[in-house]
C-alpha positions in Angstrom: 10.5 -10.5 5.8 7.6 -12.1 7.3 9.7 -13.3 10.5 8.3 -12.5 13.8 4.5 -12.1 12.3 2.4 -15.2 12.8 -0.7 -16.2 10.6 -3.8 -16.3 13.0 -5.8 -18.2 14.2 -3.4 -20.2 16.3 -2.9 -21.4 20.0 -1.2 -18.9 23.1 0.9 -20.9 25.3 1.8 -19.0 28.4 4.6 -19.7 31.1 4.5 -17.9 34.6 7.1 -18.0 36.7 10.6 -19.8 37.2 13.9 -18.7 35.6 13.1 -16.9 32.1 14.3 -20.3 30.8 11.8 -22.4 32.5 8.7 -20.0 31.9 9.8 -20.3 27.8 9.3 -24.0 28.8 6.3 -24.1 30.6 4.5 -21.8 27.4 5.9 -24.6 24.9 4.5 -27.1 27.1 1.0 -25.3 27.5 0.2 -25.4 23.7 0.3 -28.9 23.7 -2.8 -29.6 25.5 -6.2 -29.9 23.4 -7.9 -27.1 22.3 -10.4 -26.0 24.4 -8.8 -28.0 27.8 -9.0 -25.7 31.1 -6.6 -25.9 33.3 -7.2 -27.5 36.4 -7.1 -24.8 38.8 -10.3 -22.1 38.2 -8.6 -19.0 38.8 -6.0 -20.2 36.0 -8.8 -21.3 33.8 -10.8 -17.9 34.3 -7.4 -16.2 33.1 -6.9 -18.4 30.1 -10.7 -17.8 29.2 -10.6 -13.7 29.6 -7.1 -13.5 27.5 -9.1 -15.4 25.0 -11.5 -13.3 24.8 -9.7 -10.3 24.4 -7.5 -11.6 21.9 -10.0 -12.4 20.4 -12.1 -8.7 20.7 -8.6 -7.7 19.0 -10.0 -8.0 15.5 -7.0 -9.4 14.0 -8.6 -12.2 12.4 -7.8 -15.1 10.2 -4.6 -14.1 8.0 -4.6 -11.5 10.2 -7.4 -9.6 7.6 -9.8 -8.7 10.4 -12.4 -10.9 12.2 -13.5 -12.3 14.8 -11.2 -15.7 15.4 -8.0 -14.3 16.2 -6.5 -17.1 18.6 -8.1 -20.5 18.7 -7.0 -20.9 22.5 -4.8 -19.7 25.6 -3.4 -22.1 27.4 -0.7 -21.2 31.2 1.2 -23.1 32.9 3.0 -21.3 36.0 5.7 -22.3 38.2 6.6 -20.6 41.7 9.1 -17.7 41.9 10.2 -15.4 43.8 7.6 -12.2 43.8 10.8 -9.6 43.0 11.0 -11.1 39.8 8.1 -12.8 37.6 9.1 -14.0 33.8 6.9 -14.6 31.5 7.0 -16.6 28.3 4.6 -16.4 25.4 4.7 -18.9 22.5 2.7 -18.8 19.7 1.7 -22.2 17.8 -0.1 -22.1 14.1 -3.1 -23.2 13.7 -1.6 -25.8 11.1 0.2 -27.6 13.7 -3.2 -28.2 15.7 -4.6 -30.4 13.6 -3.2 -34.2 13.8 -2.7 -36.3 17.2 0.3 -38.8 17.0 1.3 -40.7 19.8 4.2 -43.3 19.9 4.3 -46.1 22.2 7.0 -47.5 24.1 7.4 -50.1 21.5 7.7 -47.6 18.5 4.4 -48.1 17.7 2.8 -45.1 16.0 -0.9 -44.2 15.9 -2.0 -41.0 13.9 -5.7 -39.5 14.8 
C-alpha cells in the first residue's frame, strides 16, 4: 500500500518539547499557520528556513518524481522540557489541504477565501 508515503510538495509541522503527546500537538498546530509565516522568535525562524532548504536540496520533488519543490514549508512550535528527554513530533500536511481559508464565527457564520 501507499500508507505511510506522502505526495510532495506539502507543509512540515514540527513539535519540540513536552510529553511525546504534546509535541504531536504542537507539529499539528504548526502546519496551520500560512505558508511562508516565520515564527516569531529568529533562532526558530532560522531553523524552519534551513530544514526547508534541505528538504528541499533532497530532490524528492513533486509526486515525489525528482525536483526541486519538495516541501512547500517548515513550520516549529516547541514547548519546554526537561533536557534528559526531548520529543519530537513531525506531521506532514498535503499540499491539497493548503489551499482554502475557512473561518467560522461565533455566530456560525462561515466565510471561505
Amino acid at each position: 500500500g501507499c500508507a505511510g508515503r506522502p505526495c510532495p510538495p506539502g507543509v512540515i509541522g514540527v513539535g519540540i518539547g513536552g510529553g511525546a503527546d504534546l509535541s504531536l500537538r504542537l507539529g499539528k498546530l504548526a502546519i496551520l499557520r500560512d505558508v511562508g509565516s516565520r515564527h516569531p522568535e529568529p533562532a526558530i525562524a532560522g531553523l524552519e528556513l534551513e530544514l526547508l532548504e534541505l528538504i528541499n536540496q533532497s530532490g524528492i520533488g513533486p509526486m515525489g518524481v525528482g525536483g526541486v519543490t519538495t516541501c512547500l514549508d517548515v513550520h516549529i512550535e516547541y514547548a519546554h522540557r526537561h533536557p534528559s528527554s526531548l520529543p519530537v513530533g513531525i506531521i506532514y500536511q498535503c499540499w491539497a489541504d493548503r489551499r482554502k481559508k475557512v473561518k467560522i464565527d461565533a455566530e456560525g457564520k462561515v466565510e471561505v477565501s
